[in-house]
mmCIF file of the C-alpha atoms, coordinates in Angstrom:
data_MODEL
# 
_entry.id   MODEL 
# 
loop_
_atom_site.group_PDB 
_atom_site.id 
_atom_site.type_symbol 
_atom_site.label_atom_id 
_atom_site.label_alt_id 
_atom_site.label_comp_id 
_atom_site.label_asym_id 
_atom_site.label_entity_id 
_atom_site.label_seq_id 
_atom_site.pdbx_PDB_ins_code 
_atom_site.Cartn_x 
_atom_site.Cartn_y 
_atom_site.Cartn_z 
_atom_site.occupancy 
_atom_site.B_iso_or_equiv 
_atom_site.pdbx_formal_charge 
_atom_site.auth_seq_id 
_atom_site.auth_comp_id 
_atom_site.auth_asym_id 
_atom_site.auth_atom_id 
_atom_site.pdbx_PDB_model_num 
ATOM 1   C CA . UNK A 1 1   ? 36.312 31.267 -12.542 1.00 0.00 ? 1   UNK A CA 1 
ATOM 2   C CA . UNK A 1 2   ? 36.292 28.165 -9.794  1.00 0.00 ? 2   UNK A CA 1 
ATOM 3   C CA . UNK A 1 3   ? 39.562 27.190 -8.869  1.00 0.00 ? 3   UNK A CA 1 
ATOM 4   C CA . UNK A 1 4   ? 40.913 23.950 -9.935  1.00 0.00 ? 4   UNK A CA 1 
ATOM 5   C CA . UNK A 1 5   ? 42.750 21.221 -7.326  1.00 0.00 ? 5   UNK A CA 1 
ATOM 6   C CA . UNK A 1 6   ? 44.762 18.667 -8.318  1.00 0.00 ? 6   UNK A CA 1 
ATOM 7   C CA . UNK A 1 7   ? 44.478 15.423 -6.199  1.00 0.00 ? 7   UNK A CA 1 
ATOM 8   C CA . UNK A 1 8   ? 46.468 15.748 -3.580  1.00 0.00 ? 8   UNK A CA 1 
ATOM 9   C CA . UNK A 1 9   ? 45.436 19.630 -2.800  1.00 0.00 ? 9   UNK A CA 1 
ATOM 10  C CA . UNK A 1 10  ? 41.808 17.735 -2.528  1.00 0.00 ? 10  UNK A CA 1 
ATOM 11  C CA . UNK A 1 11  ? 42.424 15.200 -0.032  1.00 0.00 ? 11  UNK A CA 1 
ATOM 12  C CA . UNK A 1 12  ? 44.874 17.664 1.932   1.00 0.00 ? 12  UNK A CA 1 
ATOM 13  C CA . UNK A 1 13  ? 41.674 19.914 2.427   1.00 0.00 ? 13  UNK A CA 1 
ATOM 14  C CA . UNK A 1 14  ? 39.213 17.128 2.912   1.00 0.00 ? 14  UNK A CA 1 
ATOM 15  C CA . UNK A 1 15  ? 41.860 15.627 5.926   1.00 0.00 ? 15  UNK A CA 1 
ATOM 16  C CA . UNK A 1 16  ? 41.580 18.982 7.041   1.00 0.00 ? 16  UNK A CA 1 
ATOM 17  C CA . UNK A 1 17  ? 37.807 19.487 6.568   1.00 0.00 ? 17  UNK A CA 1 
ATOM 18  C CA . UNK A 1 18  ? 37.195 16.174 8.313   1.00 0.00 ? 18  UNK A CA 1 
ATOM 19  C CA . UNK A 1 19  ? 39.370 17.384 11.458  1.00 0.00 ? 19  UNK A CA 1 
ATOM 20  C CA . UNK A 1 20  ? 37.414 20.150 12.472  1.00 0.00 ? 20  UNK A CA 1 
ATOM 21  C CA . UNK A 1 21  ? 34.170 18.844 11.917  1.00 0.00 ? 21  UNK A CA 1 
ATOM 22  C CA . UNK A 1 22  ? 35.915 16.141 14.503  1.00 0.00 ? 22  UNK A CA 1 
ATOM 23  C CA . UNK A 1 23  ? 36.255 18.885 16.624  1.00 0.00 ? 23  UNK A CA 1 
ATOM 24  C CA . UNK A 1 24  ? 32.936 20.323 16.074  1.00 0.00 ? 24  UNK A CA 1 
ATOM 25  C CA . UNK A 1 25  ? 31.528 17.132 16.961  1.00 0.00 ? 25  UNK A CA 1 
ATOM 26  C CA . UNK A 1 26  ? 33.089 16.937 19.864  1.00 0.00 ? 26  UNK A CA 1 
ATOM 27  C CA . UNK A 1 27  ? 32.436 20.586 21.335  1.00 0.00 ? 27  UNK A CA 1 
ATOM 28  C CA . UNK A 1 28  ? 28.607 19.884 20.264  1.00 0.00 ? 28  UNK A CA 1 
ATOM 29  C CA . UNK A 1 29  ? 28.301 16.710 22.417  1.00 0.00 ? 29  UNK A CA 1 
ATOM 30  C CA . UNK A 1 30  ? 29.647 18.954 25.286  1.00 0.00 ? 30  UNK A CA 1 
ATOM 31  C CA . UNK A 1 31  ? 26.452 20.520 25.550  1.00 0.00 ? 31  UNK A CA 1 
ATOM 32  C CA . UNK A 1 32  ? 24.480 17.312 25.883  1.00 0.00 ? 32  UNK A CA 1 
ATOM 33  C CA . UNK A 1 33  ? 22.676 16.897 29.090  1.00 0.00 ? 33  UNK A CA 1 
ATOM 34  C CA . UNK A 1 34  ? 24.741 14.798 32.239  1.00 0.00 ? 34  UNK A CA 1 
ATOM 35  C CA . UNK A 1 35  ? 21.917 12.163 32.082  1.00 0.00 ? 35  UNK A CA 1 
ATOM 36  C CA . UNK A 1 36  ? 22.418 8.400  31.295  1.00 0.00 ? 36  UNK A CA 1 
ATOM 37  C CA . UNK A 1 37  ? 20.293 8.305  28.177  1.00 0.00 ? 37  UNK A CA 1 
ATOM 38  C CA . UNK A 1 38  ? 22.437 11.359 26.539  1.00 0.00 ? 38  UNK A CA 1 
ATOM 39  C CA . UNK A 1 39  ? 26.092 9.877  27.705  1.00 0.00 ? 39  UNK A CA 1 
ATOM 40  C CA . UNK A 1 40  ? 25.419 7.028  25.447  1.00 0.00 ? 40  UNK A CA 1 
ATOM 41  C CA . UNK A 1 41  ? 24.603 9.208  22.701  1.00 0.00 ? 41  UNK A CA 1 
ATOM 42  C CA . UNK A 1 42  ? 27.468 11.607 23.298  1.00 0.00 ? 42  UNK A CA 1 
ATOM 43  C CA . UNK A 1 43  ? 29.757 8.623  23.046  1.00 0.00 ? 43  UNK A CA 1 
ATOM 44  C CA . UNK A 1 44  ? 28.485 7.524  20.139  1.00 0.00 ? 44  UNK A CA 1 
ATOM 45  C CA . UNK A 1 45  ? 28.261 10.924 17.932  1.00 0.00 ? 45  UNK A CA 1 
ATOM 46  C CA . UNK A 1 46  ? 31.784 11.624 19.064  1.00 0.00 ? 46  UNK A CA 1 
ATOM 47  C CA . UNK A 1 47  ? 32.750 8.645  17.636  1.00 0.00 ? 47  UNK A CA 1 
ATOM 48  C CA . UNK A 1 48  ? 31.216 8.226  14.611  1.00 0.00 ? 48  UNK A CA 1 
ATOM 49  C CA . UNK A 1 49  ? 31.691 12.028 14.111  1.00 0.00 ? 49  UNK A CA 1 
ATOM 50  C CA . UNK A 1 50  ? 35.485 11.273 14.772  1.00 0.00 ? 50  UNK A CA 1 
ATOM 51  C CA . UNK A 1 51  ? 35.729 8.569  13.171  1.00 0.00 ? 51  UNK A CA 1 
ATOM 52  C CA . UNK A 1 52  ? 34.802 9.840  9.358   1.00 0.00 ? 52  UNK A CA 1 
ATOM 53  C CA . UNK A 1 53  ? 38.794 12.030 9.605   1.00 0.00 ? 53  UNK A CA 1 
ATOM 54  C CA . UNK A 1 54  ? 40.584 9.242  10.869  1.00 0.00 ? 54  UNK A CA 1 
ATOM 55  C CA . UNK A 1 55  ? 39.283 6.665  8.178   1.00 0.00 ? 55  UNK A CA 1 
ATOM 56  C CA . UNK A 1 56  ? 39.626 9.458  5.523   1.00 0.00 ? 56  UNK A CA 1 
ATOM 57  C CA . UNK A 1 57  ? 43.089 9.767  6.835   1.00 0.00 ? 57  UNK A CA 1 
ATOM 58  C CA . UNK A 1 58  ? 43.445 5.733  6.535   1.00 0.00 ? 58  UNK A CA 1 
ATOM 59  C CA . UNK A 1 59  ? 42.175 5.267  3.400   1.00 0.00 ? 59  UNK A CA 1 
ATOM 60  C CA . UNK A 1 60  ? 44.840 8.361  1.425   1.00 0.00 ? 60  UNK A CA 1 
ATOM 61  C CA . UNK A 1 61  ? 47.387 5.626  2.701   1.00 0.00 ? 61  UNK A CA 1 
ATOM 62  C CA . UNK A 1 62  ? 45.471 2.927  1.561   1.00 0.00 ? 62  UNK A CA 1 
ATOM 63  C CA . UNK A 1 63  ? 47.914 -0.445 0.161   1.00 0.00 ? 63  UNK A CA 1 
ATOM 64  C CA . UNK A 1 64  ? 45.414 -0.901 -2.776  1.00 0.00 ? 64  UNK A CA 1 
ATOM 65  C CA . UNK A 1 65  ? 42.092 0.654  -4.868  1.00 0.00 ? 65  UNK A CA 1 
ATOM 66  C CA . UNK A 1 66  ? 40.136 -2.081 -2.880  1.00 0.00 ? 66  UNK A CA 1 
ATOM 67  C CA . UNK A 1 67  ? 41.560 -0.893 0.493   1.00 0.00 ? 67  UNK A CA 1 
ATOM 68  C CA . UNK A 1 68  ? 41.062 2.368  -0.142  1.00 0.00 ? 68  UNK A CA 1 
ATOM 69  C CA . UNK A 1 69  ? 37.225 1.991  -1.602  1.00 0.00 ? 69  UNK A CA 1 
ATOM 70  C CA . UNK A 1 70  ? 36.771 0.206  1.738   1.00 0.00 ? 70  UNK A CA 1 
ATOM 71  C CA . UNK A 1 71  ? 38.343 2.899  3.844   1.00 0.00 ? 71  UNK A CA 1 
ATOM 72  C CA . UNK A 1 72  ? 35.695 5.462  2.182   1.00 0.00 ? 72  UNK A CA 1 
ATOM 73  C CA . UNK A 1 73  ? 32.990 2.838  2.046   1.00 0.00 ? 73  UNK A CA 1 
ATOM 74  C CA . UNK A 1 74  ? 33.343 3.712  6.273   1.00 0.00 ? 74  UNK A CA 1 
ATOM 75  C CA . UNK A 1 75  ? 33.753 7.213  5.815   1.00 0.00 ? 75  UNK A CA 1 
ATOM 76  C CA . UNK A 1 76  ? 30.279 7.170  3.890   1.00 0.00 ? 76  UNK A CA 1 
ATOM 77  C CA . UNK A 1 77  ? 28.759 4.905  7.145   1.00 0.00 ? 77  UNK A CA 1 
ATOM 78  C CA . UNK A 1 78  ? 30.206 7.286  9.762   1.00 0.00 ? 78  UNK A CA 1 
ATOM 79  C CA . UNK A 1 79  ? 29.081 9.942  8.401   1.00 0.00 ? 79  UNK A CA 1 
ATOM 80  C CA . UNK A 1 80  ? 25.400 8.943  7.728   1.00 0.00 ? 80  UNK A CA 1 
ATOM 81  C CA . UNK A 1 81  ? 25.375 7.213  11.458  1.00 0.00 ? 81  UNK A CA 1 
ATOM 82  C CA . UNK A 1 82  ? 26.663 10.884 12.687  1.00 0.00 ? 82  UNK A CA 1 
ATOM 83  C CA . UNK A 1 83  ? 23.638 12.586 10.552  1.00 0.00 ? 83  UNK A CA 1 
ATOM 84  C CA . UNK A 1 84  ? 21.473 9.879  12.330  1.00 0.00 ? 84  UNK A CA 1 
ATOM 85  C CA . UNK A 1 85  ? 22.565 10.606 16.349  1.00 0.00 ? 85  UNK A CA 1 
ATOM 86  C CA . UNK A 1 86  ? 22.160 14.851 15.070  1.00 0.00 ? 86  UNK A CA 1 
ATOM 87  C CA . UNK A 1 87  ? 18.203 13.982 14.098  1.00 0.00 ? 87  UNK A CA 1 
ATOM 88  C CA . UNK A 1 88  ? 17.842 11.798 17.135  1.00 0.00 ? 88  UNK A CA 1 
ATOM 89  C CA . UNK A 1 89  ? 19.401 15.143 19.780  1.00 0.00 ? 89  UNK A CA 1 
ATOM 90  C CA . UNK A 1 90  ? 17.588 17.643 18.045  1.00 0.00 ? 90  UNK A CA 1 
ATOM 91  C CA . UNK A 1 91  ? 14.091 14.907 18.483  1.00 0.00 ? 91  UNK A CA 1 
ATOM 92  C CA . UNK A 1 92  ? 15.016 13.954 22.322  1.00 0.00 ? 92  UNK A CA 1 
ATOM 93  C CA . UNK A 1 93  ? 14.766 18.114 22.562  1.00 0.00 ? 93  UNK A CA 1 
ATOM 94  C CA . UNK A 1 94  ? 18.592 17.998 23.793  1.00 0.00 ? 94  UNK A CA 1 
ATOM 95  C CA . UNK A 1 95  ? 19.423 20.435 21.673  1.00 0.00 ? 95  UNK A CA 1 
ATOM 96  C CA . UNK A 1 96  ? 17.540 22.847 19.175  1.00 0.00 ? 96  UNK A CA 1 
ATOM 97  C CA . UNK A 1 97  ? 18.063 22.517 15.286  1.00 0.00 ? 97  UNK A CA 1 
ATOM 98  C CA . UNK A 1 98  ? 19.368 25.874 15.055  1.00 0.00 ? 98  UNK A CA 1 
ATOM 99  C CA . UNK A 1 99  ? 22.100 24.273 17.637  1.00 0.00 ? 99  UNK A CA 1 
ATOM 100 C CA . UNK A 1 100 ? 22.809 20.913 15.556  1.00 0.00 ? 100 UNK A CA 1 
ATOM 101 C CA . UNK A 1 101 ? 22.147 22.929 12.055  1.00 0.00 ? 101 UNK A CA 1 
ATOM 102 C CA . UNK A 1 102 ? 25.668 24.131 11.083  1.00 0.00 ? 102 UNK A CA 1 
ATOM 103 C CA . UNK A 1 103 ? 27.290 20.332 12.065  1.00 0.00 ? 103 UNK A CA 1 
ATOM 104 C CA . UNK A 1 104 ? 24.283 18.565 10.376  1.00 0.00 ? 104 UNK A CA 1 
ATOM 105 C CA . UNK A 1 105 ? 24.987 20.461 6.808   1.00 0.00 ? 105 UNK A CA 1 
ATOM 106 C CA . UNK A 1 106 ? 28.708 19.782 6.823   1.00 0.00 ? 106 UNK A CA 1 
ATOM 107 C CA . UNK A 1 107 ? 28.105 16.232 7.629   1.00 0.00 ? 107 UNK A CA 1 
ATOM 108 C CA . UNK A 1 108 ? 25.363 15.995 4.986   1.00 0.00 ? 108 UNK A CA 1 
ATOM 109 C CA . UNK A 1 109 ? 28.150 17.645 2.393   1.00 0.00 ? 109 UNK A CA 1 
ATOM 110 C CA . UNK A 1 110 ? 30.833 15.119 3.781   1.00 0.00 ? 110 UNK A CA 1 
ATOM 111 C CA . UNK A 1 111 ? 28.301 12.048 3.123   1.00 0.00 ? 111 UNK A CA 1 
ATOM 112 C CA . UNK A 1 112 ? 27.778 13.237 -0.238  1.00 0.00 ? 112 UNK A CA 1 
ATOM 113 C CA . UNK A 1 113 ? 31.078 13.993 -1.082  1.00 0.00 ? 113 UNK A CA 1 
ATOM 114 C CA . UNK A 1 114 ? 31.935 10.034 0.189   1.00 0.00 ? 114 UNK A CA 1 
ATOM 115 C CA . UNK A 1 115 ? 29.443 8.640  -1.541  1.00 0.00 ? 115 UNK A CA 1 
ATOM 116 C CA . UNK A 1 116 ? 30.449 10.339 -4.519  1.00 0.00 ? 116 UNK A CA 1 
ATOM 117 C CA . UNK A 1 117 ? 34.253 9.265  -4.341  1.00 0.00 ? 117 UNK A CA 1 
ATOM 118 C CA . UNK A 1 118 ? 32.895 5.720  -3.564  1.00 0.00 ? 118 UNK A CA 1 
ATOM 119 C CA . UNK A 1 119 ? 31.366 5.991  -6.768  1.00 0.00 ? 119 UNK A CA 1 
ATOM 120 C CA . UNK A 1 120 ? 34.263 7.298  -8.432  1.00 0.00 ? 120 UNK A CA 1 
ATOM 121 C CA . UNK A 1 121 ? 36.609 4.292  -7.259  1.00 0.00 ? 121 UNK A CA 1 
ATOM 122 C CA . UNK A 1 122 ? 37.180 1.631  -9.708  1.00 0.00 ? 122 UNK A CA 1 
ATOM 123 C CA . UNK A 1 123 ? 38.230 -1.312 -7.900  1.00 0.00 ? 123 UNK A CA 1 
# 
């Protein structure tokens, strides 16, 4: 039988969740190559891959249903921007698929799970 969360347990995992794919990010763009090209990409997967926790984190203190739609509204972006720089490595043959595989999933399960809370918001 699944377990059930209430709430709170869910966006105390998701905080969490978002975190270490934050750190996953980060580790991942490590490994790009020390050329011009892939410093601009590494800056801009780390922060659009960092970025998803922090507004996630944001938007459970949001001051209103409208703030807080907003504050996932980003969290939906970021993510699909993240997905976006993952397809664009694995194409400049930085980095294999079976390399960017693992962080491309999660951030395909943490765009859906956005977009689905977006939905979910009643402003």
């Amino acid at each position: 039988m699944p377990k059930v969360v209430d709430n709170r347990e869910f966006s105390k995992d998701l905080e969490k969740r978002t975190r270490q794919f934050a750190v996953k990010i980060i580790r991942l763009s490590v490994l790009l190559p020390n050329t011009p090209e892939a410093r601009v990409i590494r800056n801009q997967i780390t922060k659009s891959g960092t970025s998803i926790g922090a507004n996630y984190r944001e938007a459970n203190r949001a001051r209103s249903k409208a703030d807080f739609k907003n504050k996932i509204k980003i969290c939906e972006s970021e993510a699909s921007e993240t997905q976006y720089w993952l397809e664009v490595i694995v194409e400049a043959k930085w980095l294999p698929w079976e390399k960017i595989k693992p962080e491309y999933e999660e951030c395909n399960e943490l765009l859906a799970l956005f977009t689905s809370i977006g939905k979910g918001t009643t402003v």
